[in-house]
C-alpha positions in Angstrom: 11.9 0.1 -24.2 11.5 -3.9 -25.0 12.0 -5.3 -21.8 13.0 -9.3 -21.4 11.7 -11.3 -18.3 14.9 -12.8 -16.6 13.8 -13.9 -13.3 11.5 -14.3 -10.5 12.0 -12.4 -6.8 11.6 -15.5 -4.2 13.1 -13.8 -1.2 15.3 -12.0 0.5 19.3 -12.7 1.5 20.9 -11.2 4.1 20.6 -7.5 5.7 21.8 -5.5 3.6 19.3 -5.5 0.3 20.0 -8.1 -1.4 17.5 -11.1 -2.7 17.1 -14.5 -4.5 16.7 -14.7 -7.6 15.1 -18.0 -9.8 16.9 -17.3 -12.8 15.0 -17.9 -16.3 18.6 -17.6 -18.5 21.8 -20.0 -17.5 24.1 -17.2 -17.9 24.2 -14.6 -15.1 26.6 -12.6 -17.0 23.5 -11.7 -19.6 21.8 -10.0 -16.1 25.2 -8.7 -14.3 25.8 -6.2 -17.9 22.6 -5.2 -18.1 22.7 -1.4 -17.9 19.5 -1.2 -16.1 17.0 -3.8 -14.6 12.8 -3.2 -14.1 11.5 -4.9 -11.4 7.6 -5.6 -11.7 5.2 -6.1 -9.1 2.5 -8.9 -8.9 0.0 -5.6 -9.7 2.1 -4.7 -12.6 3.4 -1.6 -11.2 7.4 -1.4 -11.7 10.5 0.9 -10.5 13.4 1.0 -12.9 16.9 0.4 -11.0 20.3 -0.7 -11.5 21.3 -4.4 -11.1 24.6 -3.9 -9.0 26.0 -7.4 -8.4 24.7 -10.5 -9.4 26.7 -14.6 -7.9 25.9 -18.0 -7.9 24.7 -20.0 -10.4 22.5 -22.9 -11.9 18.9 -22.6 -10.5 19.3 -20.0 -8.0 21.5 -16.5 -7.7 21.7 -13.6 -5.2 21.0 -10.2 -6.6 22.0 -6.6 -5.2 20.0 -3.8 -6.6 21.6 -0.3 -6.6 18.6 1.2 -4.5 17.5 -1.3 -1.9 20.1 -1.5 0.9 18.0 -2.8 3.5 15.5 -6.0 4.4 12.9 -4.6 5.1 13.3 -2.7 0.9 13.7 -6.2 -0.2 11.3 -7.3 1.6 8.7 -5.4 -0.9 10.1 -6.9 -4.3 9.4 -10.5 -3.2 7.1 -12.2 -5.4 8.3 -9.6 -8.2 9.6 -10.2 -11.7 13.3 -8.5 -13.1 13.4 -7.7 -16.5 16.3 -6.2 -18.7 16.0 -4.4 -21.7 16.2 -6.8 -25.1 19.0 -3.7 -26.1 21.6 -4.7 -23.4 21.5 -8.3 -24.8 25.3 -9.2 -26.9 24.8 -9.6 -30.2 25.0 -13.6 -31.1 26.7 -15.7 -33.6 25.0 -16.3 -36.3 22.5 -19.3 -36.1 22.5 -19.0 -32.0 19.2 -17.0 -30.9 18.0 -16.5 -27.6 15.1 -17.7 -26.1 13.1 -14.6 -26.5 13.6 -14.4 -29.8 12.1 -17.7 -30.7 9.4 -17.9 -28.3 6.3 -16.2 -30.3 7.9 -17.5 -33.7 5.4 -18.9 -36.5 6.1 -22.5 -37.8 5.2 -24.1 -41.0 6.8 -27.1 -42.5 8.8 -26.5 -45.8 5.4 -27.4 -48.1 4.3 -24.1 -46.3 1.6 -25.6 -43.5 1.0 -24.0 -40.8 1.4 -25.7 -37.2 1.2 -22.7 -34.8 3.7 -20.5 -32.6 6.3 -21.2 -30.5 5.1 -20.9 -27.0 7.8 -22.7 -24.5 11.6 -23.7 -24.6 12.3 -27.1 -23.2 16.2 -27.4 -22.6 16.8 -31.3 -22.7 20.4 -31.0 -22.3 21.6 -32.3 -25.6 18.9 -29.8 -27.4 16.3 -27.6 -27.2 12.6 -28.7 -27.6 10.8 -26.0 -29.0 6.9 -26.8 -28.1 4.2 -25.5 -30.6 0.8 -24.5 -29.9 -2.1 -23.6 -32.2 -5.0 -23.6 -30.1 -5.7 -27.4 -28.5 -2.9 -28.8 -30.6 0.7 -29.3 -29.6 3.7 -30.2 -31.6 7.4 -30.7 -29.8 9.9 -29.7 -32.3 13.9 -31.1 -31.5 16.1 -28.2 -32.3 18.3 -30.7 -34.3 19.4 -29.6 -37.8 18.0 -32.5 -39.7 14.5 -30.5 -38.5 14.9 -27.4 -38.2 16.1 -25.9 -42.0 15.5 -22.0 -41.2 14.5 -19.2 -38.9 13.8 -15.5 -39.7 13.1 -13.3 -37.3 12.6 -10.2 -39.2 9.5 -12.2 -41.1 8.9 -14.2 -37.1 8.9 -17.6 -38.8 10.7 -21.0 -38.4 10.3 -23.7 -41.1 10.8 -27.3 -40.2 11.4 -30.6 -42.5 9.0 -33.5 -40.9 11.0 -36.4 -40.1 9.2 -39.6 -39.2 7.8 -40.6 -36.1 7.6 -35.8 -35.7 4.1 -36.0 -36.6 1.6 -38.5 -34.9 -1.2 -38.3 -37.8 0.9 -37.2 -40.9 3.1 -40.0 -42.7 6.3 -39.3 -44.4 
């Protein structure tokens, strides 16, 4: 299975199992219909489970797991990542991806130049900024139409237009 980081374990809530969750997606819906959740450990070992119930929102949300119903099991996934499998993800309307589908992209310009891979997702509130990394170099690309003219992810590339004032050393 492909499985999709979601959040981060920071402690645990209440007696009964439950935990906080740091969310990495806005939506807890995408994690309450998940069929099944991974949780891994800072060593990289993981247990498989069921994500029973999942409330509150923005940056923080409390999570019930189907098979920790005490404390003291929570206790033991602190620190831990969840994950969901990319397959229990809704299909979206076309020209909406989510962020793990862009992240790891390849992005050239339209003449074909290559500026490196999409690496991080800045949400700015009006739009995303998609940052681009090849090796020391870094390139913040506004997910605004007038930029952005395409992305494929069966070929795992996103081609840009340069706009001026995009590109520090290249003139339009």
């Amino acid at each position: 299975m492909d499985w999709v980081p979601v959040g981060d374990i920071t402690k645990t809530h209440g007696l009964k199992g439950e935990v906080k969750l740091r969310p990495l997606v806005i939506n807890p819906g995408l994690v309450q219909g998940a069929r099944g959740a991974r949780i891994v450990g800072d060593d990289g070992n993981s247990v498989e489970t069921v994500i029973e119930k999942v409330r509150g929102q923005g940056g923080r949300w409390i999570v019930k797991f189907k098979n920790f119903k005490t404390v003291e099991e929570a206790q033991t996934l602190v620190g831990s990542s969840v994950e969901i499998c990319r397959e229990d993800f809704q299909p979206l309307p076309e020209g909406e991806y989510y962020w793990f589908q862009i992240e790891g992209l390849q992005v050239f310009d339209e003449e074909g130049r290559y500026y490196g891979t999409v690496n991080e997702i800045i949400s700015t509130g009006s739009n995303d900024v998609y940052v681009v990394q090849d090796g020391d170099k870094e390139l913040l690309l506004p997910m605004i139409d007038s930029v952005v003219k395409s992305i494929d992810l069966k070929e795992g590339k996103l081609i840009f237009h340069i706009i001026e004032g995009l590109l520090e050393d290249h003139p339009v």
